[in-house]
C-alpha positions in Angstrom: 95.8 72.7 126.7 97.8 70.0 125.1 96.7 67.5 121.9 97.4 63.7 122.3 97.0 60.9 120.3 94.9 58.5 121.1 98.0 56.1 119.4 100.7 56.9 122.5 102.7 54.0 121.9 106.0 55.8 121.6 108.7 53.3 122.0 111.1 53.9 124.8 114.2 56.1 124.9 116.8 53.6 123.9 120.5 55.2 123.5 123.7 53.2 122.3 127.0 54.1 123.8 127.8 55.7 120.4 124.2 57.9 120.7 125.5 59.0 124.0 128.5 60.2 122.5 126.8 61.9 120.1 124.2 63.6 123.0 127.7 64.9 124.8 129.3 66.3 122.2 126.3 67.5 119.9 124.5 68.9 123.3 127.9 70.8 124.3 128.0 72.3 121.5 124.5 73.3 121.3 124.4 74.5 124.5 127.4 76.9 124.0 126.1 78.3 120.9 122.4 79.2 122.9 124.1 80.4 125.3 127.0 82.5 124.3 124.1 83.7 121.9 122.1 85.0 124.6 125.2 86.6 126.3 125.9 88.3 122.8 121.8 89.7 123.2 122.0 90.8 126.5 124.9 92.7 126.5 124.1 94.6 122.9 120.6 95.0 124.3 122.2 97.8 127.1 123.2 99.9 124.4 120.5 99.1 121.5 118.1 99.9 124.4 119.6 103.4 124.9 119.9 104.2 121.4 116.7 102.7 120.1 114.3 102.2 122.9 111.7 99.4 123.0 113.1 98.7 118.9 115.5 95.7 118.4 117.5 96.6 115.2 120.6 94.3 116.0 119.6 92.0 118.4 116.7 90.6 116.0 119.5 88.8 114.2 120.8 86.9 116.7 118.2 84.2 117.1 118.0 83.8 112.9 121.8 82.9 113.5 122.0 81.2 116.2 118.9 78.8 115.1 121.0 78.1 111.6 124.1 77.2 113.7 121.7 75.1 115.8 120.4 73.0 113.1 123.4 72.2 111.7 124.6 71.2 114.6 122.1 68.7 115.6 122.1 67.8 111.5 118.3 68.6 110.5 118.2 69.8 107.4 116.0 72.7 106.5 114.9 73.2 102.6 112.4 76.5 102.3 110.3 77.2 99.0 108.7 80.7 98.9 109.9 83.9 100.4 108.7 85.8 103.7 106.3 88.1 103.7 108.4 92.1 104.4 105.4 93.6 104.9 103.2 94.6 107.9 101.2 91.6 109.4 101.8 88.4 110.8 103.2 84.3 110.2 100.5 81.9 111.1 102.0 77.9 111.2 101.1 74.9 112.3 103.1 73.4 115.4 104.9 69.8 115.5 107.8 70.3 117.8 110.3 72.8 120.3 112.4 72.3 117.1 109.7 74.5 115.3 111.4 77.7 117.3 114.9 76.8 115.3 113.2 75.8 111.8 111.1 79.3 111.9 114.1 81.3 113.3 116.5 80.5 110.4 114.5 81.2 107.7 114.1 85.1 108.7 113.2 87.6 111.9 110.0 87.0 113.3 109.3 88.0 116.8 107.2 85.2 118.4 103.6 84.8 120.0 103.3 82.6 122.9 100.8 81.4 125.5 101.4 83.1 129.0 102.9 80.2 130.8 105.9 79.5 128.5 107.4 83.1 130.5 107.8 80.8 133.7 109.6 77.6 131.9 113.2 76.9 132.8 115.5 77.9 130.6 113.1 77.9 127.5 110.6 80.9 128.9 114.0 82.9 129.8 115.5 82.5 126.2 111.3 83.4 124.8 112.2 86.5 127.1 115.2 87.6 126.1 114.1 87.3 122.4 111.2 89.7 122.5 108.7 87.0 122.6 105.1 88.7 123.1 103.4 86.3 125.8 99.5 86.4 125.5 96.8 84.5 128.1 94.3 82.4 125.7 91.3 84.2 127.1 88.3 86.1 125.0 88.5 88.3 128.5 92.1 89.6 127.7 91.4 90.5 123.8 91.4 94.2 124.6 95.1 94.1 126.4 96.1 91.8 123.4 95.2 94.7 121.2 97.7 97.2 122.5 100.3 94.9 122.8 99.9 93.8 118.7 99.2 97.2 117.8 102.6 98.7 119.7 104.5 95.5 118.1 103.1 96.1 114.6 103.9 99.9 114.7 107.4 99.1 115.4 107.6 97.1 111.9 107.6 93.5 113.8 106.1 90.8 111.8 104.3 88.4 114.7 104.1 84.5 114.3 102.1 82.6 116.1 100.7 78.7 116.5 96.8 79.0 115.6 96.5 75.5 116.5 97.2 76.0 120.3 99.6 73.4 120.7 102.2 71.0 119.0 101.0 67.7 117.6 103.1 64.5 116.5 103.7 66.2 112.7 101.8 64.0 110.8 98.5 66.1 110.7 97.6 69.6 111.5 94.5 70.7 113.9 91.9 72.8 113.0 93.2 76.8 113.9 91.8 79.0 116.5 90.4 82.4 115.6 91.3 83.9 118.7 94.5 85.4 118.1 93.6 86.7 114.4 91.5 89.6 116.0 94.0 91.4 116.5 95.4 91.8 113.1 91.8 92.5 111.5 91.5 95.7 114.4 95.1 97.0 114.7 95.0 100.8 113.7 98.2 100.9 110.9 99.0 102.9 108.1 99.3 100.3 105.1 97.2 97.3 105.1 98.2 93.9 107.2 99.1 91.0 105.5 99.1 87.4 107.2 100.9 84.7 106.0 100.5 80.8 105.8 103.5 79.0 106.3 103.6 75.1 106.6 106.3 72.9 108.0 107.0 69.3 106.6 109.1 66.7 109.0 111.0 63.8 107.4 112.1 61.5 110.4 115.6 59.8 109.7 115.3 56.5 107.9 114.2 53.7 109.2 112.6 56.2 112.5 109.1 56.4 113.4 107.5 58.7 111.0 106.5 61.4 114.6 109.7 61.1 115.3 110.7 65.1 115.4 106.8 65.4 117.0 106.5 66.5 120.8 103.4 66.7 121.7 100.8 65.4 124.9 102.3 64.7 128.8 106.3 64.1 126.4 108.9 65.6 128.3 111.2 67.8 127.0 114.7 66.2 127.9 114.3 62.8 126.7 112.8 64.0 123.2 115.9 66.0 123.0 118.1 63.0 124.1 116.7 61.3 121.2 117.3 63.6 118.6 120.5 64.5 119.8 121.8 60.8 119.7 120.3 59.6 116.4 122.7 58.6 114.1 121.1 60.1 111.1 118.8 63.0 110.8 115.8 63.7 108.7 115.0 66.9 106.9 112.1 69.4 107.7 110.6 71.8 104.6 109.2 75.3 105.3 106.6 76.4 102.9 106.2 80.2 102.3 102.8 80.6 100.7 101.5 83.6 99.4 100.3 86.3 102.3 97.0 87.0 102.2 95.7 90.5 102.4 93.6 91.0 106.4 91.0 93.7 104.5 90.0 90.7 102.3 89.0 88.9 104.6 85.4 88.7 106.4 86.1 88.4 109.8 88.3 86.5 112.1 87.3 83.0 111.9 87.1 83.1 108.3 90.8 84.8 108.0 91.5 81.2 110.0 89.4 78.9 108.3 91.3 80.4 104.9 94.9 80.2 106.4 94.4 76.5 107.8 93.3 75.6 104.7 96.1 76.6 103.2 98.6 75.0 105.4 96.6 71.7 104.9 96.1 71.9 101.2 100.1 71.7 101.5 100.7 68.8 104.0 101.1 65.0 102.7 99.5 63.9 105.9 97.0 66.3 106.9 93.6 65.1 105.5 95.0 61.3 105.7 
């Protein structure tokens, strides 16, 4: 399920023969950085996997560098207030853009919670893969499976972060969060209490740009919108707001755990009750 405005008017991908310039040499450079990246992961994931089973104690820093190469290549600047949570628990945010995936990765190691049919998307569902992405299906029916998978992840020390809104939005509000995929964290068996964690992210399009400019969101395809990041000039900034994590034993139930975390996020938001 997607979220689209019901203002669509997104002007047209325009790009100068500078912007293409920019696209070639900016998207080269990406590209070798994912990609050598992801060669780096696979091959230290034959021995890590021998030594350490199922636990990733060196490949988990390859996406937080490769995502801080990543955004200064393409020239977003990312300014973070707070800290990460270190403890046991989870990252709950709410969802503008692919660029999200960078922004989050660079500020620390989170292991990422994704809807089922990201797995089968070129090129994106084989880097969610190789990253130790958990994939979950959105279904009340599959809470039970859910369970073991959060409970095996948690045991191994992972912090999860997941989208509670369901999908990306053009970054100038933030939906109301689904409780589904908090049940988990309020019914995993553990040792030391779970902690979940608001975190809200800010974009700030280029001057002059259409303020959803870094926003992906409805039927938008993925190429062009990277096209026209890739080939702007200038580049805006996005901030990442640590708040304080918030304690899962607190908390009655799930849909009040989610009512308290979007809150949170919104409270924090220029746009979100605009």
């Amino acid at each position: 399920m997607t979220w689209s405005s019901e203002d669509i008017d997104v002007p047209p991908l325009q790009v100068s023969i500078t912007g293409w310039l920019r696209v070639a040499v900016k998207g080269s450079c990406l590209a070798v950085v994912v990609f050598a990246g992801l060669f780096i992961l696979l091959v230290l994931r034959i021995p890590e996997r021998l030594t350490y089973g199922v636990r990733r104690p060196w490949t988990s820093h390859l996406p937080q560098l490769v995502s801080r190469v990543a955004l200064w290549l393409i020239g977003l600047r990312l300014t973070v207030t707070g800290k990460p949570m270190q403890g046991l628990g989870g990252l709950v945010a709410n969802h503008s853009s692919w660029l999200d995936i960078f922004v989050l990765s660079a500020a620390d190691r989170f292991f990422f919670v994704s809807k089922s049919e990201v797995a089968s998307w070129p090129l994106i569902g084989w880097l969610a893969r190789a990253t130790g992405t958990v994939f979950i299906q959105r279904d009340r029916k599959d809470t039970r499976r859910q369970q073991v998978i959060f409970n095996d992840r948690l045991a191994l020390g992972q912090r999860l972060l997941f989208f509670p809104e369901g999908t990306s939005t053009d970054g100038k509000r933030v939906l109301p969060f689904k409780s589904s995929l908090f049940e988990p964290f309020l019914t995993a068996g553990k040792t030391e209490p779970l902690m979940i964690q608001p975190v809200t992210l800010i974009y700030q399009p280029p001057p002059g740009a259409d303020p959803r400019f870094y926003g992906w969101w409805g039927d938008m395809d993925f190429a062009p919108h990277l096209l026209k990041v890739l080939a702007a000039s200038r580049q805006g900034t996005v901030q990442m707001i640590f708040h304080d994590p918030i304690a899962v034993d607190s908390v009655d139930g799930r849909k009040a755990l989610a009512e308290r975390c979007e809150r949170t996020v919104r409270a924090s938001h220029p746009h979100a009750n605009t």
